[in-house]
N, CA, C, O and CB atoms as a CASP TS submission, in Angstrom:
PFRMAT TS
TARGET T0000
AUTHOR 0000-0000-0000
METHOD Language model
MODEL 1
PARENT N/A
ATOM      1  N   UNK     1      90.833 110.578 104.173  1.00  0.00           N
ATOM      2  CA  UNK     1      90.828 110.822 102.743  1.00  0.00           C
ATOM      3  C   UNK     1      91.572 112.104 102.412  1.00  0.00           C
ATOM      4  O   UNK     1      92.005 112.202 101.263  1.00  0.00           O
ATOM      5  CB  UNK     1      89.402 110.890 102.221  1.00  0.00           C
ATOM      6  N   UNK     2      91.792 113.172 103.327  1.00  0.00           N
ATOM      7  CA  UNK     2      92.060 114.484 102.850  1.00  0.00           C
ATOM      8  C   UNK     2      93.587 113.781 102.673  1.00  0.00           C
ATOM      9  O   UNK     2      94.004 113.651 101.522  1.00  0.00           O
ATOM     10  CB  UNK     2      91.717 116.006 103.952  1.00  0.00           C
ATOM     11  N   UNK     3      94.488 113.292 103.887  1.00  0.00           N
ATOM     12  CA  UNK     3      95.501 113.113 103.563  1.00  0.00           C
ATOM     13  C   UNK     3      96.084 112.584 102.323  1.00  0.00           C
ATOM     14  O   UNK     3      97.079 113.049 101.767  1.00  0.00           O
ATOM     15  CB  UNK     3      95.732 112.675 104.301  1.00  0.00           C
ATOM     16  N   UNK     4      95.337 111.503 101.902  1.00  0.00           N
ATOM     17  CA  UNK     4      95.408 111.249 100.771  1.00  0.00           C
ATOM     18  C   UNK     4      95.379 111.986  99.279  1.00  0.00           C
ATOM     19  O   UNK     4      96.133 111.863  98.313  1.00  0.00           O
ATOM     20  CB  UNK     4      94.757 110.627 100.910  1.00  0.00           C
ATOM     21  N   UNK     5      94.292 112.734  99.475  1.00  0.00           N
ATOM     22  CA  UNK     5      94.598 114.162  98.432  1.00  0.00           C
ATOM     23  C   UNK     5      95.534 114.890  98.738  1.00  0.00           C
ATOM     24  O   UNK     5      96.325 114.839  97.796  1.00  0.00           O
ATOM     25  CB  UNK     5      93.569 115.203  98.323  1.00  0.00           C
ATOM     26  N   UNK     6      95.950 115.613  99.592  1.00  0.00           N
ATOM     27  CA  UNK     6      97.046 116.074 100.087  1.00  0.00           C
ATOM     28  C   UNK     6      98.328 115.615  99.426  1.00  0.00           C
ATOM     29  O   UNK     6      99.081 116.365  98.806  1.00  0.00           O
ATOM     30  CB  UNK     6      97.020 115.794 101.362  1.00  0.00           C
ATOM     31  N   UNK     7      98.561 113.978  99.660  1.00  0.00           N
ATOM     32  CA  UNK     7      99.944 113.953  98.958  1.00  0.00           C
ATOM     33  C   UNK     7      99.899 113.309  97.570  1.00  0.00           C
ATOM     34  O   UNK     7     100.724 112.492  97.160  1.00  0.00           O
ATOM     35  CB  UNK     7     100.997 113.151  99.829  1.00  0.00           C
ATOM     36  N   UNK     8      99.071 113.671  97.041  1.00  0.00           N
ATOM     37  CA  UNK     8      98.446 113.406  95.738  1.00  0.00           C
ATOM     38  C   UNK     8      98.550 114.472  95.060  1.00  0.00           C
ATOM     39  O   UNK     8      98.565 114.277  93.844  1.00  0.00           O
ATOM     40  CB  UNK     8      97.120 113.006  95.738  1.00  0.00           C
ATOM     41  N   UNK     9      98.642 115.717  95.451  1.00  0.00           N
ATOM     42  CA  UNK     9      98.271 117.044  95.375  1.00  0.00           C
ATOM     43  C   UNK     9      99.770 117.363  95.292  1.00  0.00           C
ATOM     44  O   UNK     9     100.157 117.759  94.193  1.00  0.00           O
ATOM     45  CB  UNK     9      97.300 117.711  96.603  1.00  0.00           C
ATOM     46  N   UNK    10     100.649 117.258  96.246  1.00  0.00           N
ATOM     47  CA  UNK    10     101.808 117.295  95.778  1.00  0.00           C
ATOM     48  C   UNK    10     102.600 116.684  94.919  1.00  0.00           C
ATOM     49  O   UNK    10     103.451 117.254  94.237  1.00  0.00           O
ATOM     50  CB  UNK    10     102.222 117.282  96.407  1.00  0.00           C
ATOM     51  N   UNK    11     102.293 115.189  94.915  1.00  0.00           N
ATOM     52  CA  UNK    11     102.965 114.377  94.956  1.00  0.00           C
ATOM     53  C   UNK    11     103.402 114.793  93.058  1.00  0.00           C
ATOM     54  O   UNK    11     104.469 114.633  92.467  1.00  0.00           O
ATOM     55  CB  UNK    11     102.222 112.937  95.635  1.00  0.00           C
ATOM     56  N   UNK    12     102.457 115.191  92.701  1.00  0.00           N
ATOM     57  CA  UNK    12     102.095 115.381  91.034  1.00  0.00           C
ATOM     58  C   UNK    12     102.932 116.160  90.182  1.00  0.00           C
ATOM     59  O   UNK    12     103.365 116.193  89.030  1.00  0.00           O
ATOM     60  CB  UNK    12     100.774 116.062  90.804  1.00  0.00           C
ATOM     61  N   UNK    13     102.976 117.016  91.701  1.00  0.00           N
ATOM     62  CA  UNK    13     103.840 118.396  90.866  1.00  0.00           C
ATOM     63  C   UNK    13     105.190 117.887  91.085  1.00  0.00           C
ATOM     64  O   UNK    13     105.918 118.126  90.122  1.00  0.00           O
ATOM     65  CB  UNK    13     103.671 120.223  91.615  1.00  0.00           C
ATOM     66  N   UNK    14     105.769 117.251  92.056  1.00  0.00           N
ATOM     67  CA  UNK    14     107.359 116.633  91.814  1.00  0.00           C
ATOM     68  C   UNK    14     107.144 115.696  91.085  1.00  0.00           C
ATOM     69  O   UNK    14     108.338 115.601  90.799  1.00  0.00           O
ATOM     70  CB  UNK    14     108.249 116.083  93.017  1.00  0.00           C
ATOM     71  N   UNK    15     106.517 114.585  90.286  1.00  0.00           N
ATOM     72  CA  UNK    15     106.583 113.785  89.582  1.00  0.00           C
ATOM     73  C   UNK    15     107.327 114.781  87.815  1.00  0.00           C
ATOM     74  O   UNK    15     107.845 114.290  86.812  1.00  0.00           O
ATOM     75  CB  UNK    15     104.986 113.029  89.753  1.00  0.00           C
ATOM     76  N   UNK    16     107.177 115.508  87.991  1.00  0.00           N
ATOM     77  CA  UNK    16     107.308 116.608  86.686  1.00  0.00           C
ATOM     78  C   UNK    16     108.815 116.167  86.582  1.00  0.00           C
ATOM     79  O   UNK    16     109.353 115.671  85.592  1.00  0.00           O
ATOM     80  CB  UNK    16     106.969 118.609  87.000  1.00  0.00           C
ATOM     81  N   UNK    17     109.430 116.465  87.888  1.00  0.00           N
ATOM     82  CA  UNK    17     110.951 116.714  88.041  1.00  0.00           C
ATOM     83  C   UNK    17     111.302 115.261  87.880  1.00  0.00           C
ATOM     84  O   UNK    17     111.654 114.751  86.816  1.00  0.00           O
ATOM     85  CB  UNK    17     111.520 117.467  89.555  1.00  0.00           C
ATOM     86  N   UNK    18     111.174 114.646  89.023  1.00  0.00           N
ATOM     87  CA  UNK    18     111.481 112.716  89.150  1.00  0.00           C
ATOM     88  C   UNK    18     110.083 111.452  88.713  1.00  0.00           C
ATOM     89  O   UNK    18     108.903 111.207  88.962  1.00  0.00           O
ATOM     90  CB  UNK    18     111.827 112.328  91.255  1.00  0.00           C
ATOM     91  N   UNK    19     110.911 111.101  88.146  1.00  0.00           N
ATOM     92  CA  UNK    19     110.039 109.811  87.767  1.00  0.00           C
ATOM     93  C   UNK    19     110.375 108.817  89.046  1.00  0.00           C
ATOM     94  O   UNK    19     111.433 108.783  89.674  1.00  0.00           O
ATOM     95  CB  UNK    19     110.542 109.039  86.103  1.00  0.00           C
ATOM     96  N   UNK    20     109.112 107.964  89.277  1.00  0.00           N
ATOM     97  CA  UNK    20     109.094 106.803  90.004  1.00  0.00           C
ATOM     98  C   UNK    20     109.834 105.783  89.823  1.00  0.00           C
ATOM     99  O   UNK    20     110.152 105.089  90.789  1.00  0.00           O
ATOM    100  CB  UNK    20     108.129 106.382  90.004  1.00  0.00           C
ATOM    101  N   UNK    21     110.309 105.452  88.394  1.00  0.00           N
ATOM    102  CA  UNK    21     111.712 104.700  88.196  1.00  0.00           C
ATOM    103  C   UNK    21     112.678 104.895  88.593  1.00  0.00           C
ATOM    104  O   UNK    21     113.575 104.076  88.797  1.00  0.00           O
ATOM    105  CB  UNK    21     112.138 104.604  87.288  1.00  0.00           C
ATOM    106  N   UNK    22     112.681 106.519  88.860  1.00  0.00           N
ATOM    107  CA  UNK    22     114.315 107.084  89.040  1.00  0.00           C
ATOM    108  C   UNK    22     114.906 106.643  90.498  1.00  0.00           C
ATOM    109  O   UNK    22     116.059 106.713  90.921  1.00  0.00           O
ATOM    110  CB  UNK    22     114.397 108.971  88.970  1.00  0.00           C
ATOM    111  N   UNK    23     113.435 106.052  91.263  1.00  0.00           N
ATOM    112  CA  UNK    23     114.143 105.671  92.633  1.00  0.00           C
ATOM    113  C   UNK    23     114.899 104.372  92.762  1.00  0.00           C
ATOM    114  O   UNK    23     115.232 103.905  91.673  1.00  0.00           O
ATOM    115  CB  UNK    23     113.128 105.606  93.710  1.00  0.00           C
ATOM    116  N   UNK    24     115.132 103.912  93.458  1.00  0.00           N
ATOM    117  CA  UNK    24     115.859 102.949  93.849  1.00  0.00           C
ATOM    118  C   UNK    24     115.145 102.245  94.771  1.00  0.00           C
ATOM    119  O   UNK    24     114.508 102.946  95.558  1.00  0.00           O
ATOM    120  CB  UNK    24     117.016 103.335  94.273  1.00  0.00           C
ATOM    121  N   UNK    25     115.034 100.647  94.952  1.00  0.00           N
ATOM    122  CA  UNK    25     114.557  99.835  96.257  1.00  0.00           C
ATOM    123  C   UNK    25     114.532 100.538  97.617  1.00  0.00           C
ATOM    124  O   UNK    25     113.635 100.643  98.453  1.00  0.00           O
ATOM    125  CB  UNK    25     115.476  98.635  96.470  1.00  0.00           C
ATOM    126  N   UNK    26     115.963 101.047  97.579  1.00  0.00           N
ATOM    127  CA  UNK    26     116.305 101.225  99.208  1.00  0.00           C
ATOM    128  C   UNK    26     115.777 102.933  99.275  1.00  0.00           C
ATOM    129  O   UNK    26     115.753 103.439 100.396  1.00  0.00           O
ATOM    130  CB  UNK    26     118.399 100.918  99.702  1.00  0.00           C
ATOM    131  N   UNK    27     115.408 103.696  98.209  1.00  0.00           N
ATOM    132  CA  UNK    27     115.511 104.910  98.626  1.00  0.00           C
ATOM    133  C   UNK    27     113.291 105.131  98.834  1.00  0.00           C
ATOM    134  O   UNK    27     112.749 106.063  99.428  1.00  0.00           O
ATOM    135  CB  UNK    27     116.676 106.032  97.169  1.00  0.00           C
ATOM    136  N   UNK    28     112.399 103.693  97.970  1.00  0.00           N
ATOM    137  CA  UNK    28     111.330 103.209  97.894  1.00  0.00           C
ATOM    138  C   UNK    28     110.981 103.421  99.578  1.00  0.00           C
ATOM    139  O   UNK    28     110.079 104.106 100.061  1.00  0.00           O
ATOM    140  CB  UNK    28     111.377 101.754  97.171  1.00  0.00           C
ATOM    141  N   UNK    29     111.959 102.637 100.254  1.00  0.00           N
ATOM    142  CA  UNK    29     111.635 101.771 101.850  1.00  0.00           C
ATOM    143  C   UNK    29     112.354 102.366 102.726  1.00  0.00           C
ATOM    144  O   UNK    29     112.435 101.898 103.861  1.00  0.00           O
ATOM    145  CB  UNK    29     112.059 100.124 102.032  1.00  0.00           C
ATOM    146  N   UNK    30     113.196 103.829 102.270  1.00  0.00           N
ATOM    147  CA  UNK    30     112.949 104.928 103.301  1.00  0.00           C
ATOM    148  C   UNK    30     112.571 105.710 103.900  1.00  0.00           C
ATOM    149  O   UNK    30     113.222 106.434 104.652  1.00  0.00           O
ATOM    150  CB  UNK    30     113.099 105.271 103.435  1.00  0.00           C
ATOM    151  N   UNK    31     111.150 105.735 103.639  1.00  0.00           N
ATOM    152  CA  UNK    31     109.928 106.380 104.262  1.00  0.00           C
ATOM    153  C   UNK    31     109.104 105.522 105.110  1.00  0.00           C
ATOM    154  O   UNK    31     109.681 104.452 105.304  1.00  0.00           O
ATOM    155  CB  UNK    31     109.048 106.905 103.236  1.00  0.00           C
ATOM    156  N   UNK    32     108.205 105.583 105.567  1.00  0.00           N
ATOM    157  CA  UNK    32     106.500 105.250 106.225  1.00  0.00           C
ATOM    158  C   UNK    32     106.403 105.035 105.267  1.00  0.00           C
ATOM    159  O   UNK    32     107.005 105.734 104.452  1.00  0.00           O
ATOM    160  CB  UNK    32     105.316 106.167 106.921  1.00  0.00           C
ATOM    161  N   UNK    33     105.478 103.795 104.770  1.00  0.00           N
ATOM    162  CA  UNK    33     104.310 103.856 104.284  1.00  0.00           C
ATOM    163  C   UNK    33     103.061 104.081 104.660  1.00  0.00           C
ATOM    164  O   UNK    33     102.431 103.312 105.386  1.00  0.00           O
ATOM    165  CB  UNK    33     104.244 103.159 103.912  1.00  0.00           C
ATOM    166  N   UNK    34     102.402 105.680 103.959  1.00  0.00           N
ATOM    167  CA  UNK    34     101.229 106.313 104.691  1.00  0.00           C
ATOM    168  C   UNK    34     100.202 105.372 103.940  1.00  0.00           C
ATOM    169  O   UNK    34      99.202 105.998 104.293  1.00  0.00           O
ATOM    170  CB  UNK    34     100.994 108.130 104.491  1.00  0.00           C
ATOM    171  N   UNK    35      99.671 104.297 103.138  1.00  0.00           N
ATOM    172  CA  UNK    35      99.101 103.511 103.899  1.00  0.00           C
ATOM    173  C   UNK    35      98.486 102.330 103.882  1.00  0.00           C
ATOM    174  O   UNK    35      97.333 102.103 103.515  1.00  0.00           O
ATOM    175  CB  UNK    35      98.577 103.981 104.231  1.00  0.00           C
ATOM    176  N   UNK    36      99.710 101.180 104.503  1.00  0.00           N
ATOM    177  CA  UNK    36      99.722 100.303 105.313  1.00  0.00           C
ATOM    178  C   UNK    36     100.365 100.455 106.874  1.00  0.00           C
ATOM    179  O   UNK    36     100.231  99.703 107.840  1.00  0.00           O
ATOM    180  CB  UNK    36     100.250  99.429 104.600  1.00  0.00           C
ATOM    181  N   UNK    37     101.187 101.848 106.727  1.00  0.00           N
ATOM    182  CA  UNK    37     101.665 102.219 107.814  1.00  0.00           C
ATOM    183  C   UNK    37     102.813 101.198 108.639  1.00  0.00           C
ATOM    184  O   UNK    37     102.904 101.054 109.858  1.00  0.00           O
ATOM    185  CB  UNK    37     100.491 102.485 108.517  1.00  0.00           C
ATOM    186  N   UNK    38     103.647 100.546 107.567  1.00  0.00           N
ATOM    187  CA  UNK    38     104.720  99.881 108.106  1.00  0.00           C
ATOM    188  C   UNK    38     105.663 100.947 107.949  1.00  0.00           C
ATOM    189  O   UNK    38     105.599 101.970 107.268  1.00  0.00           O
ATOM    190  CB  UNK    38     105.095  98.533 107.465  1.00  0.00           C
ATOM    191  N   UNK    39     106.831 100.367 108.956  1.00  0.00           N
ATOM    192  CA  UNK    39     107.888 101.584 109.106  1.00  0.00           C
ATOM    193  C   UNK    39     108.927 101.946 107.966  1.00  0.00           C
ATOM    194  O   UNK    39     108.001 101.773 107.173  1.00  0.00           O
ATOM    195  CB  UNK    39     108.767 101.288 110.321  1.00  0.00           C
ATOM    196  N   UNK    40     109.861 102.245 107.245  1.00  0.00           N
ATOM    197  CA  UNK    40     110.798 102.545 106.783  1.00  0.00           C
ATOM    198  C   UNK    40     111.632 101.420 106.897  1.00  0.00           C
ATOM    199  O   UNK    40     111.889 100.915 107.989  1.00  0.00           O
ATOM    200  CB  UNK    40     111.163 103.609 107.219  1.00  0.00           C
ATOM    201  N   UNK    41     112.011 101.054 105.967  1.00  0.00           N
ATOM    202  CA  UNK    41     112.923  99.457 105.817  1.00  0.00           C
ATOM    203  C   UNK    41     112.503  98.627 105.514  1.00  0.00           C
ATOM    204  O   UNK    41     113.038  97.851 104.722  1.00  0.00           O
ATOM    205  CB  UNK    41     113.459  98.801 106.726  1.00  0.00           C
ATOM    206  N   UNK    42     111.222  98.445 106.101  1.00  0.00           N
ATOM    207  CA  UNK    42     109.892  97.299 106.089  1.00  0.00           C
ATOM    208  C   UNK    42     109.391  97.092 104.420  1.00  0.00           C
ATOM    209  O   UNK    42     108.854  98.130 104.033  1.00  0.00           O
ATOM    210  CB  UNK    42     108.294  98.049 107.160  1.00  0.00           C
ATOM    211  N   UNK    43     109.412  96.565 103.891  1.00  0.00           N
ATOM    212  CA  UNK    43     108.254  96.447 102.675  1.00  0.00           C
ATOM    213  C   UNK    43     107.022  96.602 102.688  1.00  0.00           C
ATOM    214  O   UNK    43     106.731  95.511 103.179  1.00  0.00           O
ATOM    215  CB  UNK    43     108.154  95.413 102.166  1.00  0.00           C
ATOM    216  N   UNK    44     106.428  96.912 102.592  1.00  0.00           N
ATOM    217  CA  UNK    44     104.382  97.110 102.013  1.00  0.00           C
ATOM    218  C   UNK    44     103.708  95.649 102.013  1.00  0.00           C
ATOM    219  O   UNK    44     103.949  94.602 101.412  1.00  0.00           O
ATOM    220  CB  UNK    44     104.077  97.784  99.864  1.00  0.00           C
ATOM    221  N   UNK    45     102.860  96.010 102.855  1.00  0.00           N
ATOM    222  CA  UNK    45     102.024  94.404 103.184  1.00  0.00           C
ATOM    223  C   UNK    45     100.212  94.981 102.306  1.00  0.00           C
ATOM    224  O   UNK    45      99.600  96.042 102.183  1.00  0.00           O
ATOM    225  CB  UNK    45     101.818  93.955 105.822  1.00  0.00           C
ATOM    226  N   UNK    46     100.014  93.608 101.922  1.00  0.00           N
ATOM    227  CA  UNK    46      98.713  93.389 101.269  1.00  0.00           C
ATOM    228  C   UNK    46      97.635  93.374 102.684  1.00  0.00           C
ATOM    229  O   UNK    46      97.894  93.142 103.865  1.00  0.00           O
ATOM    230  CB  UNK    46      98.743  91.789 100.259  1.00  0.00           C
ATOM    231  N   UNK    47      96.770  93.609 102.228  1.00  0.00           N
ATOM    232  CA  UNK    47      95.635  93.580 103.337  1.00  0.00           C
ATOM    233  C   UNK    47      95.332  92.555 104.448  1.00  0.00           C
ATOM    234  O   UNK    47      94.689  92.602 105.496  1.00  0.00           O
ATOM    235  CB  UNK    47      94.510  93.577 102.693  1.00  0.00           C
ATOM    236  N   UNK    48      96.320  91.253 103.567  1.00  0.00           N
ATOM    237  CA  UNK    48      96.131  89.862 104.314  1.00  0.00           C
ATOM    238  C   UNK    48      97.380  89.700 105.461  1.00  0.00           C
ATOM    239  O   UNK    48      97.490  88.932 106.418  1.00  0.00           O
ATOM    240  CB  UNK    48      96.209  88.490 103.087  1.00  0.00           C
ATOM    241  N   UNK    49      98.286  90.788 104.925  1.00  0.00           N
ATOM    242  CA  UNK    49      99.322  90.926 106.052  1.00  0.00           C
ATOM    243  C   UNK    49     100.468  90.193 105.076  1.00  0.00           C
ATOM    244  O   UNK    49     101.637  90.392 105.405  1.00  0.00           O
ATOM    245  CB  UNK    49      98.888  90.058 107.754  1.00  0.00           C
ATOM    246  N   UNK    50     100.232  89.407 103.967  1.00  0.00           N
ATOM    247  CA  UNK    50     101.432  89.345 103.403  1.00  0.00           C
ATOM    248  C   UNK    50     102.048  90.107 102.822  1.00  0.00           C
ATOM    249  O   UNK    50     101.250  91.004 102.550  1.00  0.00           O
ATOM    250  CB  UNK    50     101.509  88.695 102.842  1.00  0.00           C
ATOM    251  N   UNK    51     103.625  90.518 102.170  1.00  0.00           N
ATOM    252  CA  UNK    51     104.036  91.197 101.869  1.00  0.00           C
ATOM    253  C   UNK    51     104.157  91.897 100.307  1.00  0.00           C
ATOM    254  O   UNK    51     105.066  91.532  99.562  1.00  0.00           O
ATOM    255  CB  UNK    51     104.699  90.851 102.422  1.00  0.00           C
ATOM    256  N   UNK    52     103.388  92.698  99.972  1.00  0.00           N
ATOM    257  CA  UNK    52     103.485  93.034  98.690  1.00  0.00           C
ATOM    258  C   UNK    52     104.792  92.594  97.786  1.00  0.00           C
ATOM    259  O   UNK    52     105.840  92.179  98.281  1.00  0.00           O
ATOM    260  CB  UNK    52     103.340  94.388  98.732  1.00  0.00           C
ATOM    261  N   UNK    53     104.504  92.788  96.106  1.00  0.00           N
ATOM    262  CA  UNK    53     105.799  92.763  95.286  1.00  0.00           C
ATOM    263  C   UNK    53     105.951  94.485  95.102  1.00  0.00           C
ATOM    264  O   UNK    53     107.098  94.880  94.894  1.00  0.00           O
ATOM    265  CB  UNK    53     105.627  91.751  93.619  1.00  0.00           C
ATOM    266  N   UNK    54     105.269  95.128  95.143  1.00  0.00           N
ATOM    267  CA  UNK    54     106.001  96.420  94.963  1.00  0.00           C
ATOM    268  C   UNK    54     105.467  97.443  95.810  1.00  0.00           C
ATOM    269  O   UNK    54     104.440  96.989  96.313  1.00  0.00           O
ATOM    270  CB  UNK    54     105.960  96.906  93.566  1.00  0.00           C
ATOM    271  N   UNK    55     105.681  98.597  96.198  1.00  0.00           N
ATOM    272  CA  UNK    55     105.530  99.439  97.106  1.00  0.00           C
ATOM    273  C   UNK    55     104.132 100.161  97.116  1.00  0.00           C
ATOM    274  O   UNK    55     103.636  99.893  96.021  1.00  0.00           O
ATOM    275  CB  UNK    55     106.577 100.267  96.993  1.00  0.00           C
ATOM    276  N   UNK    56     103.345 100.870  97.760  1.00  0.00           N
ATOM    277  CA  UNK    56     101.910 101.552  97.427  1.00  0.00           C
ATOM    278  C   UNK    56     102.294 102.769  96.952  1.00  0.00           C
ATOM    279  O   UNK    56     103.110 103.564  97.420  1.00  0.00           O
ATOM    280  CB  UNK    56     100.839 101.754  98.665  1.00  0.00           C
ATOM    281  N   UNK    57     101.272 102.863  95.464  1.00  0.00           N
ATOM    282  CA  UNK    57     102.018 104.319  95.044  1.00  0.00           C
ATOM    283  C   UNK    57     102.247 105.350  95.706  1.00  0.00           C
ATOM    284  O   UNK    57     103.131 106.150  95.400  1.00  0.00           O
ATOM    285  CB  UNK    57     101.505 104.933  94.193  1.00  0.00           C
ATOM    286  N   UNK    58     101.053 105.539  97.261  1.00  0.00           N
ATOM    287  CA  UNK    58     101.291 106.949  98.258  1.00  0.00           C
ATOM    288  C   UNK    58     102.740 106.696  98.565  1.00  0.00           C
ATOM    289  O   UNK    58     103.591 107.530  98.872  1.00  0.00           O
ATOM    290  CB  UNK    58     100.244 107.088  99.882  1.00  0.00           C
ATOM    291  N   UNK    59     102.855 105.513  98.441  1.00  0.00           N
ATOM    292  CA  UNK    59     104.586 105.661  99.156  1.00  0.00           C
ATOM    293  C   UNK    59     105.890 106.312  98.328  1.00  0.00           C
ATOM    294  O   UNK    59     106.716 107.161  98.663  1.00  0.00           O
ATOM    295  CB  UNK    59     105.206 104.015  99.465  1.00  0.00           C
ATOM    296  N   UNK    60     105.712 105.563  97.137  1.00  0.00           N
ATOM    297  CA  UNK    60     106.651 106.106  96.100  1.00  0.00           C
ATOM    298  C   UNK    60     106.922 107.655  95.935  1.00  0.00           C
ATOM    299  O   UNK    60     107.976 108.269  95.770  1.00  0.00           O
ATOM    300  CB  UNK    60     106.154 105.650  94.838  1.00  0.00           C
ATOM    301  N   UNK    61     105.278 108.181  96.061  1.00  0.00           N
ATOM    302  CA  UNK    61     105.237 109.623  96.422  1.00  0.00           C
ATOM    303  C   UNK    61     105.796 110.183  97.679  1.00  0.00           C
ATOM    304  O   UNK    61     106.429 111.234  97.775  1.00  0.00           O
ATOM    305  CB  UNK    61     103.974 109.991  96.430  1.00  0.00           C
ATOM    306  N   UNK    62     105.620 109.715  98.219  1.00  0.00           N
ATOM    307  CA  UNK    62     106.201 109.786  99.378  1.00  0.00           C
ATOM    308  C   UNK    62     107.768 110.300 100.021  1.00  0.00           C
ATOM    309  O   UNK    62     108.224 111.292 100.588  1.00  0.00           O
ATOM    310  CB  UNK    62     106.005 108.708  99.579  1.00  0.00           C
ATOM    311  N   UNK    63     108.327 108.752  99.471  1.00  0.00           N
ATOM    312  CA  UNK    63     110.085 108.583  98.475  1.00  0.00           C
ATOM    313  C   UNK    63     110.599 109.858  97.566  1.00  0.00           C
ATOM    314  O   UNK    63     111.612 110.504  97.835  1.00  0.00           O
ATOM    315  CB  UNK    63     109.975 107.167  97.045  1.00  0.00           C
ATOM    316  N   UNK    64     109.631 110.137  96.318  1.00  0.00           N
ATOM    317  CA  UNK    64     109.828 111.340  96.297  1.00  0.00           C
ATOM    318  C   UNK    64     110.294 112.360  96.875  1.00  0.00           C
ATOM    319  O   UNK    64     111.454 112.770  96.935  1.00  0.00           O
ATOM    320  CB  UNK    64     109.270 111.543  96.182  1.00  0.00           C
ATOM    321  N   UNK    65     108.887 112.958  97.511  1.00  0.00           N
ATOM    322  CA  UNK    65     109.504 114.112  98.055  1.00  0.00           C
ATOM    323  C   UNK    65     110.370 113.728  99.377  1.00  0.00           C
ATOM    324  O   UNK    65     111.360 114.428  99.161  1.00  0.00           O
ATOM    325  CB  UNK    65     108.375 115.177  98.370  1.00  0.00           C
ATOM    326  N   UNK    66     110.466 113.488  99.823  1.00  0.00           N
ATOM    327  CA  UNK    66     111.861 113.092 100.828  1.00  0.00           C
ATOM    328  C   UNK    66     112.833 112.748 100.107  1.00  0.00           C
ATOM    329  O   UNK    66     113.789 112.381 100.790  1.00  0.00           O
ATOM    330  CB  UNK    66     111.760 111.897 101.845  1.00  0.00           C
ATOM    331  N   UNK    67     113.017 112.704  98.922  1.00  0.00           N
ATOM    332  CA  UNK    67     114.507 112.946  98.214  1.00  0.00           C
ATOM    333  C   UNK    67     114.483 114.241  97.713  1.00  0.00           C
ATOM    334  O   UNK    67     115.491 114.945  97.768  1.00  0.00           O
ATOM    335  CB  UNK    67     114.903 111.939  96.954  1.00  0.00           C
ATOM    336  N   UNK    68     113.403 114.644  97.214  1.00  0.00           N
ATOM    337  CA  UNK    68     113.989 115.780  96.803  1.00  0.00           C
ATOM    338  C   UNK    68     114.569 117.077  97.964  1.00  0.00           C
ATOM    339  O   UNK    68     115.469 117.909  97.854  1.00  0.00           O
ATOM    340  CB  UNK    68     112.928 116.259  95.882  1.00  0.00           C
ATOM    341  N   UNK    69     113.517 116.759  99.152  1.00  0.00           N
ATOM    342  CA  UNK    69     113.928 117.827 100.150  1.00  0.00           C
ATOM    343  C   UNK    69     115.196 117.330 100.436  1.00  0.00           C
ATOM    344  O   UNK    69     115.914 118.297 100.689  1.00  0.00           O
ATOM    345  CB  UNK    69     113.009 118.033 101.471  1.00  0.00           C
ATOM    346  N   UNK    70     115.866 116.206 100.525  1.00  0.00           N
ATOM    347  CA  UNK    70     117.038 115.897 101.118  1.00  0.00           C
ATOM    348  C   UNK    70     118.118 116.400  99.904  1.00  0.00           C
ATOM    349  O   UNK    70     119.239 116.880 100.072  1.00  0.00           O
ATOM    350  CB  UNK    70     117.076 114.248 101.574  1.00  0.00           C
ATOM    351  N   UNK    71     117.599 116.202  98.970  1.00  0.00           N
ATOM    352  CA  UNK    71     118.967 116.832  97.676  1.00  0.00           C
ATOM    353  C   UNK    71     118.530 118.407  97.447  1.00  0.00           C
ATOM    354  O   UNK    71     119.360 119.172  96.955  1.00  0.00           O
ATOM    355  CB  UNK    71     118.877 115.826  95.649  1.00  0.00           C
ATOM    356  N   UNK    72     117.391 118.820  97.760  1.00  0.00           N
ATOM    357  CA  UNK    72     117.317 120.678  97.697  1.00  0.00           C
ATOM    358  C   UNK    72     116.604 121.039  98.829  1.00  0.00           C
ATOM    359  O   UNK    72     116.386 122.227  99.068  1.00  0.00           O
ATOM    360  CB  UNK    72     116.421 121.463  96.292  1.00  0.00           C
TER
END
């Protein structure tokens, strides 16, 4: 659970700068997803193991900040 606050905790204060729209599919599914824990490339699976329609918000956060560290 802490992790989860953790990037919740950040995740908030870069949302100020980038919106979750502002990403892109491919820039969504260049991270981990912290958690379903599929790799980078992969899409986000539902609990049943099928594959979600859109990404888990920890991830988007996620996407986030790994763009922003990569552009500053």
């Amino acid at each position: 659970m802490f992790q989860i606050e953790q990037i919740y905790d950040t995740s908030y204060r870069t949302l100020s700068d980038m919106k979750k729209s502002d990403l892109t599919p491919r820039q969504l599914s260049s991270v981990r997803c912290p958690t379903c824990g599929v790799p980078a490339g992969n899409h986000c699976l539902l609990h049943s193991g099928a594959p979600r329609s859109t990404p888990h918000v920890e991830r988007k956060f996620a996407a986030i900040d790994a763009s922003q560290k990569k552009s500053g």
